[in-house]
C-alpha positions in Angstrom: -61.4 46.8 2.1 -61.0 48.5 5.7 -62.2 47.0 8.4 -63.3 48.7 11.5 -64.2 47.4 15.0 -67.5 46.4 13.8 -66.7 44.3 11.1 -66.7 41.9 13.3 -67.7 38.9 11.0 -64.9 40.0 8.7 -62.4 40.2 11.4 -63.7 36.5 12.8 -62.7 35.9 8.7 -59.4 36.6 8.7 -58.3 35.7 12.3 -59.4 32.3 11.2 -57.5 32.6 8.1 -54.3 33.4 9.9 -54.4 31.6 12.8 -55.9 28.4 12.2 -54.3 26.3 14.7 -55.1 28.5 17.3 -58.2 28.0 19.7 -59.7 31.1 20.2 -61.2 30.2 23.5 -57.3 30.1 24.4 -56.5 33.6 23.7 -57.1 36.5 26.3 -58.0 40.0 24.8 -55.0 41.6 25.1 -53.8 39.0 22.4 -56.8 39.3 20.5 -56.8 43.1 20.4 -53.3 43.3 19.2 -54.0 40.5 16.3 -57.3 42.3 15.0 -55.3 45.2 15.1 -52.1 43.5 13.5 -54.7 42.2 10.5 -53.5 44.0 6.9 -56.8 45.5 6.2 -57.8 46.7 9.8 -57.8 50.8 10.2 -59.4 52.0 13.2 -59.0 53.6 16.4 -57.5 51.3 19.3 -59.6 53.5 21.7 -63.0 52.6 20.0 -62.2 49.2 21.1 -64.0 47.7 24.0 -64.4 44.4 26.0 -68.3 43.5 24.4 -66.4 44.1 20.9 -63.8 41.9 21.9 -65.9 39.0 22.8 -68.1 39.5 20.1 -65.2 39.2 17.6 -64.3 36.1 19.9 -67.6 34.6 19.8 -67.7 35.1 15.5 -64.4 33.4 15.5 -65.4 30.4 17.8 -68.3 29.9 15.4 -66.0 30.5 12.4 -64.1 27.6 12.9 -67.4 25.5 13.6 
C-alpha cells in the first residue's frame, strides 16, 4: 500500500512501529518530514507537504503510542 501525505493515521502507524523509543513530542519537523518520507511504503511529493500536515501526523503519533 502507498501512502500519501494524508494517510496520516497510517503514517502515525508505522512511525510508531519504527521508532518506538522515540518521543514524538521530541522530534522537530524537519526530522519528522524526512522519516515519513524515509518510511518503505510512502510515495508522494515532498512539496505537498506542509506544517498543519506535519503536526497532524505528530499529533496521530502522540495518540498512537497512548
Amino acid at each position: 500500500m502507498t501512502m500519501k501525505w494524508t494517510d496520516i493515521h497510517d503514517i502515525a502507524i508505522e512511525l510508531a512501529d519504527n521508532y518506538p523509543d522515540v518521543d514524538p513530542l521530541a522530534v522537530n519537523f524537519v526530522d519528522l518530514r524526512k522519516w515519513v518520507m524515509d518510511l518503505p511504503d510512502f510515495n508522494d511529493d515532498p512539496e505537498r507537504c506542509g506544517e498543519k500536515i506535519l503536526e497532524a501526523i505528530q499529533a496521530a503519533w502522540i495518540e498512537e503510542n497512548e
